[in-house]
C-alpha positions in Angstrom: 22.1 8.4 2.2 19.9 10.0 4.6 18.4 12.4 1.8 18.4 9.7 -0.8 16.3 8.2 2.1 13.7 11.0 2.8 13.3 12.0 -0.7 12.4 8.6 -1.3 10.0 8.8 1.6 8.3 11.8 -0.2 7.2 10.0 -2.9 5.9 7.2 -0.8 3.7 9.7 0.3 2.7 11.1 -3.1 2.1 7.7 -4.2 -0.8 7.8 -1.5 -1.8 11.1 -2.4 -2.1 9.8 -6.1 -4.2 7.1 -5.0 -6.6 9.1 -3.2 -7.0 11.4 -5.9 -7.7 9.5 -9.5 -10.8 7.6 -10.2 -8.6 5.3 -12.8 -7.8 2.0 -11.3 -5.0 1.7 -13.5 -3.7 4.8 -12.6 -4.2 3.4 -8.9 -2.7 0.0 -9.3 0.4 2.2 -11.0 0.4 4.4 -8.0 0.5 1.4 -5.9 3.6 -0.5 -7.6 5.8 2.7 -7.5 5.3 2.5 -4.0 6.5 -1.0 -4.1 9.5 0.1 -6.0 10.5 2.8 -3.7 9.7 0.7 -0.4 12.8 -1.9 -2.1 14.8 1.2 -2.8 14.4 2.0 1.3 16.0 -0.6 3.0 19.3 0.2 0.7 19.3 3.6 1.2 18.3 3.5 5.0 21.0 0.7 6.1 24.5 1.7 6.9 26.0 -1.2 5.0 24.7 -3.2 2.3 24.3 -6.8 3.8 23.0 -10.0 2.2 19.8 -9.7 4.5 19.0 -5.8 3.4 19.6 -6.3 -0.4 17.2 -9.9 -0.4 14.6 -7.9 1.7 15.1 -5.3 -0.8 15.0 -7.2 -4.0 11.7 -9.3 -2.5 10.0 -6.3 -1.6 10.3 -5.0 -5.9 9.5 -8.6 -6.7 6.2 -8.7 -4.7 4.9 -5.7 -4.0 6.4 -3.5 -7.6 5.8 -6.7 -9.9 3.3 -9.4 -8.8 1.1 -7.8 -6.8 0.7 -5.0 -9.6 0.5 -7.7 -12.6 -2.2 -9.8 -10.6 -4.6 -6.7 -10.4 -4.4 -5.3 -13.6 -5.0 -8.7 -14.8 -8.1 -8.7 -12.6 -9.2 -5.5 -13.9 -9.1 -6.5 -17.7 -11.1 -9.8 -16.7 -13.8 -8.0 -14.9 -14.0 -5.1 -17.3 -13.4 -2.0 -15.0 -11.8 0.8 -15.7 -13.0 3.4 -13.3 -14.1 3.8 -9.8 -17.3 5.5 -10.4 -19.7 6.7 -6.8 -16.8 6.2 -3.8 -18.4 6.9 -0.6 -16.2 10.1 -0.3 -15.8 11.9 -3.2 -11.7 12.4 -4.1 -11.3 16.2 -3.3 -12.7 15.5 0.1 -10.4 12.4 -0.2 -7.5 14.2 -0.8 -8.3 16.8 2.1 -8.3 13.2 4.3 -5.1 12.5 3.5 -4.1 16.2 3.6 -5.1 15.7 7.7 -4.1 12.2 8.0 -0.7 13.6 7.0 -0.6 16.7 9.2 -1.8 13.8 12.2 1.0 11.5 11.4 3.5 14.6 12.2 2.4 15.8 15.1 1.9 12.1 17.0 4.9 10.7 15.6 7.2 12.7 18.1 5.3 11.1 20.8 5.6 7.1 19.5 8.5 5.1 21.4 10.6 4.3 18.1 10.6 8.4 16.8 13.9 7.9 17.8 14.8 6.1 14.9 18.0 7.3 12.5 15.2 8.5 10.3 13.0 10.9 11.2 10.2 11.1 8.7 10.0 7.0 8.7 7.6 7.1 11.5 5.5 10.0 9.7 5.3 8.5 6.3 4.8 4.8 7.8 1.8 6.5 10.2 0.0 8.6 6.8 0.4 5.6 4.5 -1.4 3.4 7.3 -4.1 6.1 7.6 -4.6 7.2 3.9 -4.9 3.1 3.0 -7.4 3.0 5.1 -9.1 5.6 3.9 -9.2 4.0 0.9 -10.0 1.0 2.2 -13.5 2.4 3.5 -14.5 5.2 1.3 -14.1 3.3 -2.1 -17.2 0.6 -3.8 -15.2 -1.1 -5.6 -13.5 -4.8 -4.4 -10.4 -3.9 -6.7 -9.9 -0.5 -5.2 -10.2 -1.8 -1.8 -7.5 -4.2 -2.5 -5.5 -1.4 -3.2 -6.2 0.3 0.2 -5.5 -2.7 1.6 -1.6 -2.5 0.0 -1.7 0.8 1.1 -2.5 -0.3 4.7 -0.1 -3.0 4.3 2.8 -0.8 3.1 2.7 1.1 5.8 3.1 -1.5 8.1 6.1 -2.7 5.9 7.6 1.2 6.6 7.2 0.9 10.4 9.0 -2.6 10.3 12.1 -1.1 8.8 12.9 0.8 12.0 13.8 -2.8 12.7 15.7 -4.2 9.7 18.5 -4.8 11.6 16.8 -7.2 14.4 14.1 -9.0 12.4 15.2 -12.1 11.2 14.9 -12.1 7.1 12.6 -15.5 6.9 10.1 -13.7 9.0 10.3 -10.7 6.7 10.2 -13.2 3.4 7.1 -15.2 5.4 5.0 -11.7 5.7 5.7 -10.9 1.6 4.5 -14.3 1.6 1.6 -13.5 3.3 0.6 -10.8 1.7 0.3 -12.2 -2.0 -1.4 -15.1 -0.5 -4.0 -12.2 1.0 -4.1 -10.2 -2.3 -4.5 -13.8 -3.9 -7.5 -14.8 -2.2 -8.9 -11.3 -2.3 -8.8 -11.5 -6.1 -10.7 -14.8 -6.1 -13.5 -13.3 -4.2 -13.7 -10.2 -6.5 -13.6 -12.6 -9.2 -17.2 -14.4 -7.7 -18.4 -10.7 -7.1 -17.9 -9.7 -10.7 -19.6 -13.8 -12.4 -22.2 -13.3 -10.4 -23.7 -9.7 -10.6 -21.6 -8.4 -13.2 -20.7 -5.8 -10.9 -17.6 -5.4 -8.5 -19.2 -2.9 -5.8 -18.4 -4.5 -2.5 -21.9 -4.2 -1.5 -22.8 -6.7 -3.4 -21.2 -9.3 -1.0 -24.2 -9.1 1.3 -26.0 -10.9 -1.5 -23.7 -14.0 -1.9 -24.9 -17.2 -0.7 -23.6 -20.9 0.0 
């Protein structure tokens, strides 16, 4: 399972890559719910046994992150009319070098973070890169909807550090972060929502013009 398990992390991180490189929101919101597929694949292929906890955190993780989350945004991108992301504050070769670095960084500190003695060895890597390629994202793109997606990204990441721990945290907390996260994504897609009625426009630096 180990190599079902790292080849599975490889595509996380291709996912990201994928991300970083397009310009098509679709093509990013795709990006962004095969990651959500392969993050429920994980827990299966990283656990030694199969419990009733690991296949529900499994099957909520596809639910959420693979199916709602995914269906949410590309129903906000057909109501605001957007297809691509147009004048990002780093252009998407540069991007992609980012994440090239943000990569090669996640590899060489992960050796020196208390849990890279985990059963899994790139776990740590590809939970640190995701983490620092969502961000990227998160800061270098104009549009609301594309920032939402960094913010998965980000979030994803932090979903891949807390499997070193699937077998201590208890499964409602695990259920109440899923939770928290569509409620996030939720509320984020009402504000771009506002951004997009008012000024026809969903560049996020257009918020500094909202008023009461």
């Amino acid at each position: 399972m180990q190599t079902t398990a790292e080849l599975l992390l490889l595509l996380v991180v291709l996912t990201d890559l994928a991300v970083l490189g397009t310009s098509r929101l679709r093509t990013c919101i795709r990006a962004v719910a095969a990651q959500g597929l392969l993050l429920g694949l994980l827990p299966l292929a990283l656990a030694s046994q199969v419990t009733v906890h690991v296949a529900g955190l499994a099957a909520g993780t596809v639910l959420v992150k693979a199916v709602v989350l995914p269906w949410f945004l590309l129903w906000a991108i057909r109501e605001a009319a957007v297809r691509r992301e147009v004048e990002p504050v780093v252009g998407f070769i540069a991007s992609l070098l980012l994440g090239a670095l943000a990569l090669a960084l996640a590899f060489a500190i992960s050796g020196r973070l208390p849990a890279s003695d985990v059963r899994e060895p790139v776990l740590i890597p590809a939970a640190l890169a995701t983490v620092m390629m969502g961000l990227i994202v998160l800061t270098t793109r104009r549009k609301a909807l594309t920032q939402v997606v960094g913010y998965l990204m980000l979030e994803n990441g932090i979903y891949l550090f807390g499997l070193t721990q699937t077998e201590s945290v208890p499964f409602l907390l695990e259920v109440g972060v899923l939770l928290d996260i569509f409620a996030g994504v939720f509320i984020m897609g009402i504000v771009v929502f506002h951004i997009n009625r008012e000024f026809d426009s969903l560049d996020s630096a257009r918020l500094s013009e909202l008023k009461d």
